[in-house]
GUZAVEX-236928 format. One record per residue: residue in three letters; x, y, z of N, C-alpha, C in turn. Coordinates in steps of 0.001 Angstrom, whole numbers, plus 500000, padded with zeros to 6 digits. Layout:
BEGIN
ALAXYZXYZXYZ...
This chain:
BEGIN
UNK304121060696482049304447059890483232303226059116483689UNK303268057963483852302321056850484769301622057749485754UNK300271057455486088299753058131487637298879057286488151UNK298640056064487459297455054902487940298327053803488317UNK299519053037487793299398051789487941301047051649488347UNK301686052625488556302705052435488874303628052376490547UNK304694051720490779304213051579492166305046053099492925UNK305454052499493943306107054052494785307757053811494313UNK308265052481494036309723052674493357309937052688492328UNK308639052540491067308748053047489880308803055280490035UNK307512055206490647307423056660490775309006057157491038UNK309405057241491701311097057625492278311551057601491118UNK311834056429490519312645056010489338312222057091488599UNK311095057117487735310368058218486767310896059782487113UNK310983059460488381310841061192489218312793061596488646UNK313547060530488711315085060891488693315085060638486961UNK314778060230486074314267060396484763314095061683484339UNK313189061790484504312214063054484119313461064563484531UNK313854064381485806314964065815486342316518065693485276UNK316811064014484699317876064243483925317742064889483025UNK316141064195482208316124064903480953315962066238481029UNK315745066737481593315009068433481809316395069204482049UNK317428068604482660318752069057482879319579069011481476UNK319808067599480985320359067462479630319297068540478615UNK318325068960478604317629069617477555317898071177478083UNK318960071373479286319486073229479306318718073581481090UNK317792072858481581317288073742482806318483073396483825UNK318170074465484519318998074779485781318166074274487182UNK318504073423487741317902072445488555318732073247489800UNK316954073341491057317422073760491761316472073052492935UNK317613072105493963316653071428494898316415072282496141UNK315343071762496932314627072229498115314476071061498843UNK314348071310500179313642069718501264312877070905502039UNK312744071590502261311315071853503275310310072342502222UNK308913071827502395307763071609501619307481073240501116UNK307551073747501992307189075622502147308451076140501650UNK308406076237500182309808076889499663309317077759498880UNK310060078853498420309297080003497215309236079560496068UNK308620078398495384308686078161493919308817079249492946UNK308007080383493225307971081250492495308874082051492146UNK309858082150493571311303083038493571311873082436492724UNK311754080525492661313211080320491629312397080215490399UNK311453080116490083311036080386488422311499081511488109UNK310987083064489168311207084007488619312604084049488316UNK313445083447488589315247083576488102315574082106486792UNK314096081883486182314855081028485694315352079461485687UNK315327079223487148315812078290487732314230076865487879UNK314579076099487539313476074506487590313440074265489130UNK312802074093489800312619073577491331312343072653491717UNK312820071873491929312463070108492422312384069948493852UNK311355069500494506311506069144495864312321068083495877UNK313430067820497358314096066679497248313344065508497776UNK313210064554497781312366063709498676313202062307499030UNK313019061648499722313808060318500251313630059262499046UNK314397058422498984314665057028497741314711055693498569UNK313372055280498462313722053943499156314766052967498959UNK315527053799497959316240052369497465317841052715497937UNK317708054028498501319526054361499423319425054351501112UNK320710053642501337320695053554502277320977055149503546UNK319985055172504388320139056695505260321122056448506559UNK322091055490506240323092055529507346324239056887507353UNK325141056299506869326526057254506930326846058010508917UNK326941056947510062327070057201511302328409058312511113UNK329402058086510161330633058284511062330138060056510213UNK329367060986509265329366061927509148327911062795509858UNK326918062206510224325583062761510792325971062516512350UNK325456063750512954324919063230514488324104062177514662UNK323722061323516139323468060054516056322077061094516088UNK321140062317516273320458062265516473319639063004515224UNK320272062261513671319776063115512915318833062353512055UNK317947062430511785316562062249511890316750061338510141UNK315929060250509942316059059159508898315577059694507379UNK315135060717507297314644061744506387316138062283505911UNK316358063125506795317727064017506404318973063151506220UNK319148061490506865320124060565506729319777060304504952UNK318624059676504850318426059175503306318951060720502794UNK318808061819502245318944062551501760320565062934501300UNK321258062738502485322792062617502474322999061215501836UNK322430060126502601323211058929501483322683058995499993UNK321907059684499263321678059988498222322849060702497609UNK323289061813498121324571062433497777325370062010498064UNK325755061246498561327152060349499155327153058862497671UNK326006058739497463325875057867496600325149058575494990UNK325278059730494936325456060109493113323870059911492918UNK322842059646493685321386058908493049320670060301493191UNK321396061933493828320605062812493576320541063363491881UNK319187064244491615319461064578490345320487065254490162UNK320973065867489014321855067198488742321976068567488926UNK321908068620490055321540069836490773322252071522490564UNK322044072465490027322739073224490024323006073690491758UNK322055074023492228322583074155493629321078073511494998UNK321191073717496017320444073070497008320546074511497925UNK318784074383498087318393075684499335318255074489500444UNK318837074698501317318425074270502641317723075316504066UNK316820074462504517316034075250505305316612076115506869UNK316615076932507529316774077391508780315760077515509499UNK315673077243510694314690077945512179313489076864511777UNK313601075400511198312347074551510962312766073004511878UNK313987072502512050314310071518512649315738071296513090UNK315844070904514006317822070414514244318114069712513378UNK317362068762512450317987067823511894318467068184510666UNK317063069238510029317832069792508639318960070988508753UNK319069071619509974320244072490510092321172072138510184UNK321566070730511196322454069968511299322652069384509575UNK322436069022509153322876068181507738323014069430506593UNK322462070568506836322842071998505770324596072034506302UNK324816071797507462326200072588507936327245070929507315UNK326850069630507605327947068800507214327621068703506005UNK326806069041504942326845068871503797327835069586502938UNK327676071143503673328903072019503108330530071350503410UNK330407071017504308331552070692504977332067069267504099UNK331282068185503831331838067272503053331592066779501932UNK330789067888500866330627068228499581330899069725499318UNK332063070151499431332248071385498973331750072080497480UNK331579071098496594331896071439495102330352071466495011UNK329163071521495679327959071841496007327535073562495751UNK326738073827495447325929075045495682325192075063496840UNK325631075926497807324664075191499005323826076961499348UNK322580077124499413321975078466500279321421078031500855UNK321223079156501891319905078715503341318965079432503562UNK318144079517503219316557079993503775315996080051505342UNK316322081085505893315690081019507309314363081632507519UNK313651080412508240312299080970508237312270081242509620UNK311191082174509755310344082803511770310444081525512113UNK310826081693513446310561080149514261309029079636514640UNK307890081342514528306466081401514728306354082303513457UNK305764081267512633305323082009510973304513083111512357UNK303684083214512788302283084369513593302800085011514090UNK304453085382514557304759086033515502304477087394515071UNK305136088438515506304864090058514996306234090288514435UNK306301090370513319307155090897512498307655089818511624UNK306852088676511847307568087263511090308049087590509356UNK306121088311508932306448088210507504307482089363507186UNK307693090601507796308747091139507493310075090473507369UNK310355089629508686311775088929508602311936088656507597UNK310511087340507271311122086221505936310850087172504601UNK310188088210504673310608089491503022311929089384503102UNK312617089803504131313902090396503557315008088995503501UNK314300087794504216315414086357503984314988086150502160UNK313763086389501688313335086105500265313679087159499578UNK314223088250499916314794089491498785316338088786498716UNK317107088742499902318484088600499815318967087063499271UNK318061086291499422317881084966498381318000085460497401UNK317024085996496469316920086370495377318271086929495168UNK318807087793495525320103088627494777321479087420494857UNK321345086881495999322159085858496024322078084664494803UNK320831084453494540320494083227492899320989084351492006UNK320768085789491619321259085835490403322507086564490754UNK323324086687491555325189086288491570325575085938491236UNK324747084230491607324995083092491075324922082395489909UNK323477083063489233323671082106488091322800083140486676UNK323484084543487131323324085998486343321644086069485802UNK321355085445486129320050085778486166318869087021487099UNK318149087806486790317857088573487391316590088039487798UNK316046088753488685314357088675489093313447088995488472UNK313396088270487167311940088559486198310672088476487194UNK309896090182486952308686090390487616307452089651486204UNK307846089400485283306764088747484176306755087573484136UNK308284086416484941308262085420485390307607084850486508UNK307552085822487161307347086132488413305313085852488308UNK305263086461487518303732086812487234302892085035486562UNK303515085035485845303590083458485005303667082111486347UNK304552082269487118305013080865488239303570081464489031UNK303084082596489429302232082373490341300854082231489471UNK300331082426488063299348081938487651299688080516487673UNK300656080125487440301078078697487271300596077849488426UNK301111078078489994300775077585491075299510077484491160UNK298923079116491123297431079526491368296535078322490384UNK296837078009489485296380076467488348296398075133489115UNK297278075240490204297760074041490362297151073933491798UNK296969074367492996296388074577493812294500074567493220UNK294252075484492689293017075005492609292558073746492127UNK293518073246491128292862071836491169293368070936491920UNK294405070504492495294643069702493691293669069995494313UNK293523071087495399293080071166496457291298071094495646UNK290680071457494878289598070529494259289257069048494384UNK290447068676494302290672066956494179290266066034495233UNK291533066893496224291100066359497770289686067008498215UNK288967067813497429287373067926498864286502067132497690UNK286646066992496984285965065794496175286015064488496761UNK287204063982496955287826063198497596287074062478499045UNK286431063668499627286150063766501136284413063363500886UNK284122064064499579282584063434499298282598062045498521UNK283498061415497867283508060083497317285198059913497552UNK285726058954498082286804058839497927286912057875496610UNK286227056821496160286167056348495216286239056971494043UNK285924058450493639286034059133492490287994058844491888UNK288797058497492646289951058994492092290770058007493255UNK291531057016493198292548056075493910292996057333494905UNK293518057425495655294890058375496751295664058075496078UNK296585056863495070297380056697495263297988058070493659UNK296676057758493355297110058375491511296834059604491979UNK295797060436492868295734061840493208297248062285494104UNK298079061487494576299303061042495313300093061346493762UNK300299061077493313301687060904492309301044061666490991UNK299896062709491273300204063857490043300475065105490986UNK299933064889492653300784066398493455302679066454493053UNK302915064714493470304171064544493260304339065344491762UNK303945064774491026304386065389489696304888066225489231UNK304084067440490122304111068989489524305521069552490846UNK305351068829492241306692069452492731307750068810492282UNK307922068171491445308962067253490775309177068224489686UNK308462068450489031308945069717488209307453070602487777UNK307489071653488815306227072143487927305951072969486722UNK305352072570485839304961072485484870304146072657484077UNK303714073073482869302268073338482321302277071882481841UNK302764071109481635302586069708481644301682068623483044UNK302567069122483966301995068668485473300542069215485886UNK300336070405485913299492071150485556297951070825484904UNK298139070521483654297451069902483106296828068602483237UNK297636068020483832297000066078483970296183066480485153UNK296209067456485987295522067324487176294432068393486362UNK294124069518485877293099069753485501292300069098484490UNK293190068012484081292074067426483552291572066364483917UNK292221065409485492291551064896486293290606065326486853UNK290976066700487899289386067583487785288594067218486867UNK288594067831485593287219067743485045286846066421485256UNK287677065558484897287202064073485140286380064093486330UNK286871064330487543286028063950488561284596064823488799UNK285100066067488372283760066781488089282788066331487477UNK282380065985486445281894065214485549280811063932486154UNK281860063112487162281452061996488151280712062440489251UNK281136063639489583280274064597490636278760064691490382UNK278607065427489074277297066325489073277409067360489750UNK276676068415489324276228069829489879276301069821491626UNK275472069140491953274867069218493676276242068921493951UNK276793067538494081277981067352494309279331067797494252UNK279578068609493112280196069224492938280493070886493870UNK279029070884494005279285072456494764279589072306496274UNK279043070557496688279763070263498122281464069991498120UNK281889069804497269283266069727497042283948071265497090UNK282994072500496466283731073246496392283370074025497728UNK282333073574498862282523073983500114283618073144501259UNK283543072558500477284627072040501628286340072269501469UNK286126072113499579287912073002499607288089074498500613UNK286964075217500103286941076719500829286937076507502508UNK285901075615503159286291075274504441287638074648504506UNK288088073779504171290171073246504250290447074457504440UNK290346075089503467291501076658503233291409077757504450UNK289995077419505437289798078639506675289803077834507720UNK290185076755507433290142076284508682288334076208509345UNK287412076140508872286298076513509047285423075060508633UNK285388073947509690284638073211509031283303072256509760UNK282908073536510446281712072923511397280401072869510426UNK280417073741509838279053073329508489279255072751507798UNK280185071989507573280235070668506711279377069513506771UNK278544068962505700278010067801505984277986067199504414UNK278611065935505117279037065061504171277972063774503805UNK277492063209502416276741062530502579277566060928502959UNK275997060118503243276485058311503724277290057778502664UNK277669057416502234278419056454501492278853054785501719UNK278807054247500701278698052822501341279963051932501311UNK281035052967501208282202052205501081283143051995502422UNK284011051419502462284841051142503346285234052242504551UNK286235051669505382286280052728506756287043053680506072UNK286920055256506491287102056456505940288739056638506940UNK290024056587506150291141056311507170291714057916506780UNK292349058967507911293067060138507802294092059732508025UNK295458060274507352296432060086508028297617061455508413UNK298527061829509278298691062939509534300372062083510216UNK300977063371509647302799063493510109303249064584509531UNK304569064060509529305609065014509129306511064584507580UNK307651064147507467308110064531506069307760062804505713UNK306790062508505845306161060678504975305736061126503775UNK306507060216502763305850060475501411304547060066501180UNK303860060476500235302338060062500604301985058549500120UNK302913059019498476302849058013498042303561056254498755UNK304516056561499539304605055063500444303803055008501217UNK302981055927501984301816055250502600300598054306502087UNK300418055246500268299525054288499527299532053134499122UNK301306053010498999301884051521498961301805050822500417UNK301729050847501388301707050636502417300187049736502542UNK299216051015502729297962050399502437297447049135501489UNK297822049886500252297264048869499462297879046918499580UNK299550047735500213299882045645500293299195045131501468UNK298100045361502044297024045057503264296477044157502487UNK296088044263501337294832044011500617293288043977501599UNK293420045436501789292160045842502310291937046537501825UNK291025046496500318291216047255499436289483048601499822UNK288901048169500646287463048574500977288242049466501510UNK289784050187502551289954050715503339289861052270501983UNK289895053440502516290220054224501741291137055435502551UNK292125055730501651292898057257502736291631058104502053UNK291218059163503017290121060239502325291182061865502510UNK291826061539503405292468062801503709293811062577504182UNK295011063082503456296310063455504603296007064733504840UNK297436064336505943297876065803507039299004066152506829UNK299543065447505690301323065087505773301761066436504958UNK303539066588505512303934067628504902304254067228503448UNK303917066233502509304436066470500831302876066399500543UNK302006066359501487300476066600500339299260067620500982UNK298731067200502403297676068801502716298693069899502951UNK300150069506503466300556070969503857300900071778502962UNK300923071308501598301646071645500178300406072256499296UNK299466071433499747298576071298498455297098072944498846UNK297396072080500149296402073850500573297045074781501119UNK298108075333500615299085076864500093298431077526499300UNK298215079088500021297519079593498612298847080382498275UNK298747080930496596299801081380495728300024082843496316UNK301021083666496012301352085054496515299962085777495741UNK300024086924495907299246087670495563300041088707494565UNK299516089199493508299935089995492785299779091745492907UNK300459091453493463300041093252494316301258093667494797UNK301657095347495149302744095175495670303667094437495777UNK304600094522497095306193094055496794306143092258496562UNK306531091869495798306567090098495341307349089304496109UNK307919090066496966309159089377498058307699088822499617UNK307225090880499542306356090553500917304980089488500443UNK304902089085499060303822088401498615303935087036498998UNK305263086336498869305413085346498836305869085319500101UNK306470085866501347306563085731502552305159085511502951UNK303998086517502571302950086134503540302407084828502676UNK302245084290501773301799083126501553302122081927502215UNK303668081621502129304389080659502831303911080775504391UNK304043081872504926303839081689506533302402081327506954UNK301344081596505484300402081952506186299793079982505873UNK300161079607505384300196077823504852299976076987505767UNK299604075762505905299484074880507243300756074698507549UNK301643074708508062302942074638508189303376073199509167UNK304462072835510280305136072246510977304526072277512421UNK304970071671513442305271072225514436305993072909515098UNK307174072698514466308080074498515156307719075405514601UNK307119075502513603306350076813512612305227077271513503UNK304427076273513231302680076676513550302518076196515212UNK303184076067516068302478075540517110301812074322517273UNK301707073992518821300224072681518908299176072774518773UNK298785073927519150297474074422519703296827074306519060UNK297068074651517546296406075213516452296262074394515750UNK297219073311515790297181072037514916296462071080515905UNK296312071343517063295437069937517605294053070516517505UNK293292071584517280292245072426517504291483071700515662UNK292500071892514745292212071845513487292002070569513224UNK292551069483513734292450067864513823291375067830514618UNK290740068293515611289644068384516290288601068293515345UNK288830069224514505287939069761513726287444068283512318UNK288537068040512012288768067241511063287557066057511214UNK288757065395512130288178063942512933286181064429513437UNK286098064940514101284392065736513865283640065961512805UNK284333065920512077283196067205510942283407066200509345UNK284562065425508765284907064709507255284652063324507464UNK283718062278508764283369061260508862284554060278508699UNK285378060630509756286756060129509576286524058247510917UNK286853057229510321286513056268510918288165055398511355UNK289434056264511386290058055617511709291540056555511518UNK292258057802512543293499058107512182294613057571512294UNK295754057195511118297009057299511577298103057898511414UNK298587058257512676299647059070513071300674058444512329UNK301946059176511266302971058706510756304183059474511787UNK305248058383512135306326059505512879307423058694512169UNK308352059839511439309728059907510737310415059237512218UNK311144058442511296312234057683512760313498058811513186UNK313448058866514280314341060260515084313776061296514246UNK312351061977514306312090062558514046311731063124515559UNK312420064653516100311512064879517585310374065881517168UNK310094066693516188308620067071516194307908066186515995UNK307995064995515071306866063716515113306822063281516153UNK307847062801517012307864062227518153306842062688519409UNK307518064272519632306637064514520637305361065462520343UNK304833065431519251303823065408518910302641064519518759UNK303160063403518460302316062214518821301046061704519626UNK302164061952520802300896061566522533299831062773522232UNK299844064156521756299104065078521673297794064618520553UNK298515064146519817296899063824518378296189062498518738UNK297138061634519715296340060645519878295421061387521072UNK295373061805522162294758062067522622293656062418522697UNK293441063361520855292606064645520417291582062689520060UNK292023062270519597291208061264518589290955060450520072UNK291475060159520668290738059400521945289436059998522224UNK290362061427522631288562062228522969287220062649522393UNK287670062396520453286895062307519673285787060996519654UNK286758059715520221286527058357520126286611058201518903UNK287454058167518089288233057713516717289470056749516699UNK289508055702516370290345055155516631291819055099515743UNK292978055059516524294450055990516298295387054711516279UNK295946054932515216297307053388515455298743054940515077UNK300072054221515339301201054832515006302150054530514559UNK302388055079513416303539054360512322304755054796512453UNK305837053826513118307155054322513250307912054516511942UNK308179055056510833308771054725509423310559055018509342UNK310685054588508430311881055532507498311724055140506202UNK312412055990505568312245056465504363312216055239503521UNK313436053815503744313473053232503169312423052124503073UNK311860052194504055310807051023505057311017049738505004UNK311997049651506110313210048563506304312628047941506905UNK311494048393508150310495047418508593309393046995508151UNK309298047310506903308075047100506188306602046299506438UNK307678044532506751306459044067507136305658044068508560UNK306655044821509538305976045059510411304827045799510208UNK305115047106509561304590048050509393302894047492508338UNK302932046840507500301835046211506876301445045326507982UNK301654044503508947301190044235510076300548045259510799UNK301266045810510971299793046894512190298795047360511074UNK299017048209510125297922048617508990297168047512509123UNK297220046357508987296579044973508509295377044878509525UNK296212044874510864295342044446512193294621045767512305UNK295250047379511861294407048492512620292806048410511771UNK293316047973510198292005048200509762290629046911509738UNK291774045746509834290733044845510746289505045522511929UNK290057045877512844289626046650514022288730047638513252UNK288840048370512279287757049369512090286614048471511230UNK286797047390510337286102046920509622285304046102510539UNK285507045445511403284538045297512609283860045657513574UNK284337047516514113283350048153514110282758048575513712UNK282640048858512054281671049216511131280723048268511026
């Protein structure tokens, strides 16, 4: 698959490619939409895992079957199935206790695609609460018995063992990528470190797998020693939340841009950017749920029960705002915007999205008080306003290239 030169509606295209053939060649395709799903549960049964993600190219209406207040993410997702452009799905986990919008569209989906496989995954409404990871053990045991009902497959513990070296491969070099990233963003486009994360949740893979460890080495290589070992303090700071000893060297390239939301693909933001032709601008870091909230997950642990392994991994992940709270997420953006020489955030908000929504006024604030300067991207999936939207990018990074 392409990872340099292709755009965000080739990527899609490739992405619904790649899930036929893997279906026509015998796998059992099994979709997800919330980012924090057990990959490992459905390897261990067997089952291929595809995140679902939005198609710029379907329309996210359908008024007369969604509530008016269901969010442009979960609309594209239904007009995908209303219109045949999803892959071949053996069945679809849909999420619980994470948003109204995806609960709302789990319940009319059953209702007006019956001939669907539909399960639901309910997660703690506070991954931190007291007793969370117990809950979600026993929502990830009774999953499990429920997939092999379904599709006689049992819970291979040697599969089981395999998907989490697999992840554990795949996490270390992503999340390698991005603190490299943070010391040269020039080592590696966003857009191509963007569409090999895609890759591997598109189907992960010892194929997917591979192109990114051997981008690593690539960028390693470009590093050097010294450099390299600041990359590997700052992945370890990402991962604790710990990043007041960070120090990053000068660099002479363009304004250093973060960007932070909820379900924005990463890769249309890179398309976004780049039709600026402000090509000096660089993304150094997302916040978004298909790339930091995904990418710095650490894998279950191999120890004891594999149900309570993968409960505490998932909860313990950067998660949402109905998951994780404000507090914790405006404390950690504090941190960010301070400490990775960040010269410009923007806020992405999913259209009728209300955790993007009223989350918003809160991060701009954090970056006011930082004195970082904050623009806000209204989107949908299809980016119907497009050129508005390359209008503000256009003018926000004007504004930083003249205070630099």
């Amino acid at each position: 698959m392409a990872t340099t030169t292709a755009g965000y509606d080739e990527l899609v295209e490739e992405d619904r490619t790649e899930l036929q053939t893997l279906s026509k060649t015998g796998h059992s395709l099994i979709g997800y939409i919330f980012p924090h799903a057990p990959v490992e549960l459905f390897l261990a049964h067997r089952l291929m895992p595809t995140l679902l993600r939005a198609d710029p190219k379907t329309s996210g209406g359908y008024v007369g079957s969604l509530q008016t207040f269901c969010c442009a993410y979960a609309r594209n997702l239904f007009g995908q199935r209303a219109a045949g452009r999803l892959p071949p799905l053996a069945g679809i986990v849909f999420p619980g206790g994470t948003c109204d919008s995806l609960q709302n569209v789990a319940d009319v989906w059953g209702f007006r695609f019956p001939e669907d496989t539909v399960f639901r995954l309910v997660y703690p409404v506070a991954s931190q609460a007291k007793g969370a990871v117990q809950y979600f053990t026993e929502e990830l045991r009774n999953l499990s018995h429920l997939l092999e009902a379904k599709y006689k497959h049992s819970f291979s513990a040697q599969r089981f063992k395999d998907a989490v070296a697999l992840s554990t491969r795949f996490h270390t070099a992503a999340q390698f990528i991005a603190a490299a990233r943070l010391v040269d963003p020039q080592l590696i486009p966003y857009a191509q470190y963007a569409s090999l994360v895609r890759r591997y949740f598109t189907a992960p893979d010892s194929r997917a797998v591979v192109q990114l460890e051997n981008t690593r080495s690539a960028v390693q290589e470009k590093l050097g020693k010294n450099q390299c070992a600041a990359a590997e303090g700052i992945q370890k700071a990402l991962l604790s939340h710990r990043l007041k000893d960070i120090q990053l060297p000068r660099g002479a390239s363009g304004p250093r841009i973060m960007v932070i939301g909820g379900m924005v693909d990463p890769q249309a933001l890179a398309t976004l950017i780049r039709a600026t032709g402000k090509n000096s601008a660089e993304i150094v870091l997302d916040v978004l749920s298909f790339g930091f909230r995904i990418v710095f997950t650490s894998s279950p642990q191999l120890r004891g029960d594999p149900f309570e392994a993968m409960a505490s991994a998932l909860l313990d992940a950067p998660t949402e705002p109905t998951q994780e709270g404000l507090p914790n997420r405006l404390a950690f953006l504090q941190d960010m915007l301070r400490h990775l020489r960040i010269d410009g955030l923007v806020v992405c908000e999913q259209s009728f999205c209300d955790p993007d929504e009223f989350e918003a006024p809160s991060l701009a604030a954090v970056a006011a008080k930082i004195g970082v300067p904050m623009t806000r991207l209204q989107l949908d999936p299809e980016l119907s306003d497009r050129a508005r939207v390359e209008g503000k990018i256009h003018s926000f990074l004007e504004t930083l290239t003249t205070k630099r």
